[in-house]
C-alpha positions in Angstrom: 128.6 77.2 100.4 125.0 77.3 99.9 123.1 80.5 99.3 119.2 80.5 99.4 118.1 82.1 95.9 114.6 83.9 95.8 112.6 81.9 93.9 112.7 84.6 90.5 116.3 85.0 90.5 116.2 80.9 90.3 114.1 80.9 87.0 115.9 83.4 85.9 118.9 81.4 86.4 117.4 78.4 85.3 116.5 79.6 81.7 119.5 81.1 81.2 121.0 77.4 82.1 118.7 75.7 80.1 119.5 77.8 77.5 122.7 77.2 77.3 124.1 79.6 78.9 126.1 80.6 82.0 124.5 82.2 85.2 124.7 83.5 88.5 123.6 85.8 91.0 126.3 88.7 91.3 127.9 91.5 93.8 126.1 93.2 96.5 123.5 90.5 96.8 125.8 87.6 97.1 127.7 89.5 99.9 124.8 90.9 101.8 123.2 87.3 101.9 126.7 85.6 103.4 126.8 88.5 105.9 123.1 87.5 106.7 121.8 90.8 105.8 118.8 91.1 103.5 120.1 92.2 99.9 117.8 95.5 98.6 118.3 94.6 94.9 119.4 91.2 93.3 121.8 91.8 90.1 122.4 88.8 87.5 125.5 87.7 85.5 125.6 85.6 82.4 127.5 84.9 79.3 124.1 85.3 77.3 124.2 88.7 75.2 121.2 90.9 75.5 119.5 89.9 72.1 119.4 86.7 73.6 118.5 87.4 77.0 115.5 89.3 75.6 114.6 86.3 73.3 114.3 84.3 76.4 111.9 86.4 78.6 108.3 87.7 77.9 109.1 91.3 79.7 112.0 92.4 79.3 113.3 96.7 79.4 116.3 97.8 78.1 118.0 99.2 81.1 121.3 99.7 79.5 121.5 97.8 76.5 124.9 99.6 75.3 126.5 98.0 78.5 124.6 94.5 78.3 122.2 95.5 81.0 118.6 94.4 80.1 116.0 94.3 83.6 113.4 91.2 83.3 110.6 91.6 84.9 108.8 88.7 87.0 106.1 89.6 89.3 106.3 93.0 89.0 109.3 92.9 89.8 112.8 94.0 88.0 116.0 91.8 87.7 118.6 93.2 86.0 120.6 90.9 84.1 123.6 91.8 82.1 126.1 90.0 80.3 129.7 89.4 80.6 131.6 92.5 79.9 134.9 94.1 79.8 135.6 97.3 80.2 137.7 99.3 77.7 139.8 102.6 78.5 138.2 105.3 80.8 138.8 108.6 79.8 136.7 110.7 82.6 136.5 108.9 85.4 133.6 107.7 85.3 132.6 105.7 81.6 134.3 103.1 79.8 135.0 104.1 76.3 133.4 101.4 75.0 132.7 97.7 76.2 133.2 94.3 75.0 131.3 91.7 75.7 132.8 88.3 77.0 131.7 84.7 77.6 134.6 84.8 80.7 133.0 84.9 84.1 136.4 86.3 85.4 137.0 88.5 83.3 134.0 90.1 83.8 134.8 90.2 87.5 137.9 91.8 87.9 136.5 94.7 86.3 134.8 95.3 89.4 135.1 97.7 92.3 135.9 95.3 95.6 136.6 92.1 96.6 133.5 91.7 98.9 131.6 93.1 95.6 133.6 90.7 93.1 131.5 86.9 94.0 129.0 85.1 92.5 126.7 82.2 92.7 124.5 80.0 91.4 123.1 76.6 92.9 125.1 74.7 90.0 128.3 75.7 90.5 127.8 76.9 94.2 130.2 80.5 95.2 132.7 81.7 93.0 135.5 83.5 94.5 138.5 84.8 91.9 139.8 87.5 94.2 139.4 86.7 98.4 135.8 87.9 98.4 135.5 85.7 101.7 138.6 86.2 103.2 138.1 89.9 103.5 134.2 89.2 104.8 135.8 87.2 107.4 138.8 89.8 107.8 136.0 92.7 107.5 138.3 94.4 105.1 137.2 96.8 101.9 140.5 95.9 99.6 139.7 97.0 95.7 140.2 94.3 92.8 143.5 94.4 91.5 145.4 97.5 91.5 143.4 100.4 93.8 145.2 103.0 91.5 143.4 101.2 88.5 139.9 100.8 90.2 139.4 104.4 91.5 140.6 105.8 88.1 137.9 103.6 86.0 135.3 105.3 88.7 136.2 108.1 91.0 133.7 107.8 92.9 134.2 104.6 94.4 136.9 106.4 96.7 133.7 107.7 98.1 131.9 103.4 98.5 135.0 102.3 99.9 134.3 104.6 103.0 130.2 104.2 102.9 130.8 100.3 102.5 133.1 100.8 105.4 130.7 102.6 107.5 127.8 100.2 106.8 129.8 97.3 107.6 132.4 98.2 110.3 134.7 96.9 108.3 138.5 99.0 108.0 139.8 99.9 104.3 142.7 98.0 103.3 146.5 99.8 103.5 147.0 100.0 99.9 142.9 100.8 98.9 143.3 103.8 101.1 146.4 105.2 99.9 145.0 105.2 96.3 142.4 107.2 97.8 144.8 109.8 99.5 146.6 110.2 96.0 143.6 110.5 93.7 140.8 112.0 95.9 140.9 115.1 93.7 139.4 113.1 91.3 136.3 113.1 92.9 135.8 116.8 91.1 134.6 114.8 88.3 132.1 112.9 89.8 128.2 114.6 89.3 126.5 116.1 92.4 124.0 113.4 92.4 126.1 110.7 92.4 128.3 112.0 95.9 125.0 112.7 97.3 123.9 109.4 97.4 127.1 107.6 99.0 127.2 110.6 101.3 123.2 110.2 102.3 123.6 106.3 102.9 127.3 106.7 104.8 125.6 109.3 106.8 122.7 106.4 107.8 124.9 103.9 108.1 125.7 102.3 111.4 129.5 103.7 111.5 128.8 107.4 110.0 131.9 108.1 111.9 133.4 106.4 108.9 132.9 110.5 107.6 136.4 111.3 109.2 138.0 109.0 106.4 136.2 111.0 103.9 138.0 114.1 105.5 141.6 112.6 106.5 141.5 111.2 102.4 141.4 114.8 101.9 137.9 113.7 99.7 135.6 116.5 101.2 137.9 119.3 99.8 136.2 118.3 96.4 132.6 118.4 97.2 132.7 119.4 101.3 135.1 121.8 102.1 132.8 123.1 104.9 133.4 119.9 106.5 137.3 120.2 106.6 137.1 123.9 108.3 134.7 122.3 111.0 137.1 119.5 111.6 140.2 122.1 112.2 138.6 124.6 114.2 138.5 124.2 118.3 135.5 125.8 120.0 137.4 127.0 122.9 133.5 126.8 125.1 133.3 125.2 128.2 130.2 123.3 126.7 132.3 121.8 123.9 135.0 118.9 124.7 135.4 118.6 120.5 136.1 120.4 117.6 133.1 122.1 115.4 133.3 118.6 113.2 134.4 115.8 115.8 130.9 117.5 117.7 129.2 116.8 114.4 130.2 113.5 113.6 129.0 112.6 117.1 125.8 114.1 117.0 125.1 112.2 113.9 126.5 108.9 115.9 123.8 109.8 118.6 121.3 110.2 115.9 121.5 106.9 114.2 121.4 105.4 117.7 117.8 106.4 118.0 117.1 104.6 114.8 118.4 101.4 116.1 121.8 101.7 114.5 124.8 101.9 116.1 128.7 100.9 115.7 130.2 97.6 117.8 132.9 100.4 119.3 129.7 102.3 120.5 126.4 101.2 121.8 125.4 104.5 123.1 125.1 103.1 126.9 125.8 106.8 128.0 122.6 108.2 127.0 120.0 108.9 129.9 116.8 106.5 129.5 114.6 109.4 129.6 115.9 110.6 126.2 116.1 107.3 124.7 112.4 106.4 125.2 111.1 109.8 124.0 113.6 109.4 120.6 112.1 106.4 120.6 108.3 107.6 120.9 109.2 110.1 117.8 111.1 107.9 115.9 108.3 105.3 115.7 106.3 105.8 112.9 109.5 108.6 110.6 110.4 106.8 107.4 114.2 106.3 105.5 113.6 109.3 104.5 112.9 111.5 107.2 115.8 109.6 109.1 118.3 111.0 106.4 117.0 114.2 106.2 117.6 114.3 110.3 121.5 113.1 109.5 121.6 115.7 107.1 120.3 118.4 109.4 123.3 117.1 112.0 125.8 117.0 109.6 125.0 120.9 109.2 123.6 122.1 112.0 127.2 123.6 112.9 128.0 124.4 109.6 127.6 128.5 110.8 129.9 128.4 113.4 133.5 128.6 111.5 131.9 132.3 110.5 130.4 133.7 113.5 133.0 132.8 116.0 134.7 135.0 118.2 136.9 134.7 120.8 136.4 136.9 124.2 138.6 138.6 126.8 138.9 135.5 128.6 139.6 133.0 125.6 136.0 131.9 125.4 134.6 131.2 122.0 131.7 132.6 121.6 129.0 131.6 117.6 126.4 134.3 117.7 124.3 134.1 114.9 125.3 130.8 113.8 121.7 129.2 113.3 121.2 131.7 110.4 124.8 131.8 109.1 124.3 128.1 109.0 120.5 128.2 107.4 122.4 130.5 104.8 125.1 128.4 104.1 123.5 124.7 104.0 120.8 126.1 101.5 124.4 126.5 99.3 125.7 123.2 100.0 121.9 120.9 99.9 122.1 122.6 96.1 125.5 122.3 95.4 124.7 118.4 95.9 121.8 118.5 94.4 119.5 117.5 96.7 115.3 117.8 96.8 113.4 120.9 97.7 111.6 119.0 100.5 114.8 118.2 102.1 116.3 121.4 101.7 112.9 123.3 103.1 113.6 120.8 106.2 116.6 120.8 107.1 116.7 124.8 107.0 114.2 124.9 109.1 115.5 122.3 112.0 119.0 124.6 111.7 117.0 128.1 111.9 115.6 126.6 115.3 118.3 123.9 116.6 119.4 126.2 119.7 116.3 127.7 120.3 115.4 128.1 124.2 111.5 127.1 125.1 109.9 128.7 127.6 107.8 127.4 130.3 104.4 127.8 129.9 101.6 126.4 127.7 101.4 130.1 126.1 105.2 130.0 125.2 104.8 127.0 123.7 101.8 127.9 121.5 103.9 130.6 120.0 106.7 128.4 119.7 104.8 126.2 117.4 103.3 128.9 115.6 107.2 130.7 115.2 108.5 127.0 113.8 105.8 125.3 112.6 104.0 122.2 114.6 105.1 120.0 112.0 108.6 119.4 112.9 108.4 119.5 116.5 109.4 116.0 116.5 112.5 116.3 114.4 113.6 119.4 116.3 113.8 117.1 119.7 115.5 114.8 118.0 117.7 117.3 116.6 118.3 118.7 120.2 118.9 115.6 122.0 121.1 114.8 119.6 122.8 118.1 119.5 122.9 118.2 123.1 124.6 114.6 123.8 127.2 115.5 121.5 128.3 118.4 124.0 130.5 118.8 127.1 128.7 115.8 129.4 128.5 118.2 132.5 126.1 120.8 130.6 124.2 118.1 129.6 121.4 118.2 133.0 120.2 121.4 132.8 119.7 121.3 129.0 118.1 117.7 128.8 115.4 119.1 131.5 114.6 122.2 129.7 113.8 120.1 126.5 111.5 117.0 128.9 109.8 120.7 129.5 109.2 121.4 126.1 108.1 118.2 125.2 105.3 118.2 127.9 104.1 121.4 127.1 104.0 120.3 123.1 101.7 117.1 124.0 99.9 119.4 125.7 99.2 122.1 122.9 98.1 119.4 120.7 95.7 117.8 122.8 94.0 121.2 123.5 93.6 121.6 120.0 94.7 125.0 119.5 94.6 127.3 116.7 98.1 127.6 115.6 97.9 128.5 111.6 95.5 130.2 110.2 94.0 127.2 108.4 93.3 126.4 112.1 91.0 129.7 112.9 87.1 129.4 112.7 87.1 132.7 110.1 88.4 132.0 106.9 89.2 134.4 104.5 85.5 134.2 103.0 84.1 135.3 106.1 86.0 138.7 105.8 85.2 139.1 102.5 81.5 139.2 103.7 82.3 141.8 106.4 83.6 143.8 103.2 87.8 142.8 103.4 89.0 142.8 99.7 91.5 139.7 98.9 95.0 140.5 99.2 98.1 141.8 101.5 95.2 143.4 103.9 93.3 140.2 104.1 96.3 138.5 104.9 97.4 140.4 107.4 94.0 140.9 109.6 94.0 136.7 109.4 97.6 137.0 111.0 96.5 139.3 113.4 93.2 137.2 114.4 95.9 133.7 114.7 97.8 136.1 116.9 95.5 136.6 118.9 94.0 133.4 119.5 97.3 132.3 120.1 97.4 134.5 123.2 93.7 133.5 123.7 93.0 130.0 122.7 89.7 130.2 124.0 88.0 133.0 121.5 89.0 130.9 118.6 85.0 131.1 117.7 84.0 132.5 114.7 81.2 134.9 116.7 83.5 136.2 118.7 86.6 136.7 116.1 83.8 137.9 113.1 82.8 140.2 116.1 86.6 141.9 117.1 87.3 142.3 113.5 83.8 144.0 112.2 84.2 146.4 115.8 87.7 147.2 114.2 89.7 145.5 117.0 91.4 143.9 114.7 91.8 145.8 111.4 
């Protein structure tokens, strides 16, 4: 088998060769490269120790020098390159005691995680492929190196890869693999915030997020999720719900993903009406890796209220009042918990506070919409809806799909009027009330909300004559 090497990793390769030394390209990148998918980082093997690596490169960092890891830089770009190693005793989970290095290519990978992860190449010497690395591509299977039981203990958290690898490849998780999972997933305790966010944020993008109901059935959210596991269990007994809280959460994320071109082979998402998908499309155009995470994170919460506020009528009906805020309240908690960024957080509160809220149908309403949530995420929030909507009983979905084609048309047509709607939009500033004698501080800051108010109502007197003029004649004071 042939691999085509960028041209870098070949030098790299090359002088290590040259050298004297052993060499090849290693893991993720050989398997994203046979799968035909376009490898993010490319990671190099080689029985060269780190003294010696650096000897033979003009730029080199020390990455991780303990652990052989040194990154050479070529083109401004970083390779990291790390020798042969073996692993001694874990004591936490997580870090080898010590490590010792090794001139044994196979020894070095059997240390590692899974089989698909476990090949490498170099032109030379072509693929090599100790431990089925192929036959589990071809099989679409995640199966761990050696003994699962040993793997998982080594690094808890690659209980939580096996099921984002899963989800990013459709592949299934091998018998044995998963059962280690099932017996250790408590493990996961140990593992830092940081380190579950990031498998959780890439399995939630991923093109099978439905992959999250292993995560739960592995009994793995219980250690870092246990929000999810009560919105899994709890029936909403509402005629606009055919799923539990969490099976209606795992599909809106599913529907989510979808208008970001990624979808499972199970699922291509043919049910969803045209007119939604070309508007997701439309918003989803120009958003960023980012922004489509925080969106999967914002669906993978946007429920997360509802175990609290339900309560069941008369008549059987379950009925979540208050569960936007309940959920705001309690997804600030978790987005901490797992550590993630204030921008993110400030988000994705913000898209739960508003997920069910009901536009009305005028130009006015919709200007005080925007000014109530904030113009910015106006986009997100449709998506967030759709979404949120597709995921529910298919009968109610008519009704609710039209009120939000509403919405949207009265949006375009806030912006393209131009209206004030923050106070950075108003034609007074604070300066200009400081000349009509308003002292800096909570009164100045209220008359300015009060003038916004009032434009919003009247988009038309946003002039700063007219607004210097109602404030100085004490009609707004």
């Amino acid at each position: 088998m042939m691999i085509n090497l960028p041209k870098d990793v070949s030098t790299i390769i090359d002088t290590l060769e040259k050298a004297g030394y052993e060499a090849y390209a290693v893991g993720g990148c050989v398997r994203d490269t046979i799968l035909g998918r376009v490898p993010q980082d490319w990671d190099i093997t080689t029985s060269a120790g780190p003294s010696k690596i650096k000897a033979l490169f003009r730029k080199t960092i020390d990455t991780g020098i303990k652990h052989g890891t040194v990154t050479v830089m070529l083109n401004h770009t970083g390779y990291e390159v790390t020798t042969y190693r073996i692993d001694g005793e874990y004591e936490d989970n997580r870090h080898p005691k010590s490590v010792e290095f090794t001139d044994n290519l196979k020894l070095d990978l059997e240390r590692r995680d899974f089989t698909i992860n476990a090949m490498a190449y170099n032109d030379s010497q072509g693929l090599v492929d100790e431990f089925e690395g192929i036959h589990d591509l071809e099989a679409k299977i995640i199966r761990c190196v050696g003994e699962p039981g040993a793997r998982f203990d080594e690094d808890a958290l690659r209980m939580l890869r096996a099921v984002r690898f899963s989800g990013q490849l459709g592949f299934a998780i091998e018998e044995n693999t998963r059962q280690a999972i099932v017996e250790r997933a408590e493990n996961l305790q140990k593992i830092s915030a940081e380190r579950i966010r990031t498998e959780l944020t890439k399995l939630l993008v991923s093109k099978d997020a439905g992959m999250l109901r292993e995560i739960y059935y592995t009994g793995m959210t219980k250690t870092f999720l246990p929000e999810l596991d009560d919105m899994m269990e709890r029936e909403q007994k509402n005629p606009h719900h055919v799923f539990t809280i969490g099976e209606h959460t795992i599909y809106s994320i599913k529907v989510m993903n979808f208008f970001f071109g990624k979808y499972s082979e199970d699922w291509d998402g043919s049910e969803i009406p045209k007119e939604v998908a070309s508007l997701a499309e439309k918003f989803t155009e120009h958003l960023n890796e980012k922004q489509h995470m925080i969106l999967c994170v914002a669906m993978l919460l946007h429920d997360v209220g509802k175990p609290r506020t339900m309560t069941v009528d008369e008549g059987g009906i379950g009925h979540f009042y208050g569960h936007q805020q309940a959920g705001e309240e309690i997804a600030a908690k978790i987005l901490k918990r797992l550590a993630f960024d204030n921008e993110t957080i400030g988000i994705v509160r913000r898209l739960i506070r508003w997920h069910d809220y009901r536009y009305g149908t005028t130009v006015k309403a919709m200007r005080k919409t925007l000014a109530k949530t904030g113009k910015d995420i106006m986009p997100f929030l449709f998506l967030v809806q759709f979404s949120d909507i597709l995921a529910q009983n298919p009968k109610t979905w008519e009704k609710k799909l039209e009120g939000i084609y509403t919405a949207v048309s009265l949006w375009e047509q806030v912006l393209q009027s131009g209206a004030a709607l923050e106070i950075k939009d108003l034609k007074i500033s604070g300066r200009d009330l400081m000349e009509l004698g308003v002292k800096q501080g909570p009164e100045m800051g209220r008359i300015l909300k009060e003038v916004l108010e009032f434009v919003i109502e009247n988009p038309e007197c946003n002039q700063k004559d007219k607004l210097l003029g109602l404030v100085s004649n004490g009609n707004i004071r």
